[in-house]
N, C-alpha and C positions, 0 to 999 in steps of 0.2 A: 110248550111253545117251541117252533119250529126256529131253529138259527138260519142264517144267512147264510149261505153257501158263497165258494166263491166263484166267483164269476169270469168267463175268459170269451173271447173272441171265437166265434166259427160260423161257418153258411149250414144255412138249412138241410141242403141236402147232407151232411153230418148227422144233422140229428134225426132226420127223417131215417136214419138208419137203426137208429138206438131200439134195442128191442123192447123195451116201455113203451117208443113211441108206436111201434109195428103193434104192438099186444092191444093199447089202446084205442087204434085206427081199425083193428079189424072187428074187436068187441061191438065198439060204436058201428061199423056197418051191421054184422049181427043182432043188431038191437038189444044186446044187455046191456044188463044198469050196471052203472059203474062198481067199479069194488075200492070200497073206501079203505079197506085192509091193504090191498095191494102198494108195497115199499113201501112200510109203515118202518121198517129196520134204522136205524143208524146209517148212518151215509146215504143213503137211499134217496136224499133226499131230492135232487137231480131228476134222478127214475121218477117220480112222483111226478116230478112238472112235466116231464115228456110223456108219459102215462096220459097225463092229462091233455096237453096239446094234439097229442095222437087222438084222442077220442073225439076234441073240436073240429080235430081237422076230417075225421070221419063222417061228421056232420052236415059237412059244406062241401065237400069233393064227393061226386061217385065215381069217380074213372078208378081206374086200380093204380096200389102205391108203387108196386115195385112188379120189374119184368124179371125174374128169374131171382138173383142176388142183391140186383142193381134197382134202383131209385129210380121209377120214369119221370123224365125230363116233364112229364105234362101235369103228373103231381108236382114237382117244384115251384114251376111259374103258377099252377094251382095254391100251393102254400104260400106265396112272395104275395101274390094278390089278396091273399088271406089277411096276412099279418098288414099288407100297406092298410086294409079296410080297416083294421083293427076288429075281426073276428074273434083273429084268434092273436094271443100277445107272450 
């Protein structure tokens, strides 16, 4: 059984940074099946939920996530409109 992590305050575009969520969002464009293995470790357990959000959110966005380093502005307000639909949560 997976515990409870804890939990803190941030904006998307943070996490939209996280490379679970990058790793997830571009699998999901690529069309592979998820990896259920992937942060299966101890602590990991964060990596896992963003892993996964990254993939929904590859789902439901085609624009590209990031210009260079940086997070575009048009995946954000793409992700806020996501999460108000409750797509992706």
């Amino acid at each position: 059984m997976t515990s409870q992590v804890k939990t803190r305050a941030g904006t998307l575009k943070s996490a939209m940074t996280r490379a679970a969520f990058v790793r997830g969002f571009r699998e999901a464009r690529k069309g592979l099946p998820m990896d259920y293995g992937a942060f299966t470790g101890d602590g990991e357990t964060n990596a896992r939920w963003q892993y996964e959000r990254g993939r929904q959110f590859g789902f439901v966005y085609q624009g590209e996530l990031k210009q260079g380093p940086r997070v575009r502005w048009q995946a954000v307000q793409a992700m806020e409109g996501a999460v108000l639909c409750q797509w992706i949560r």
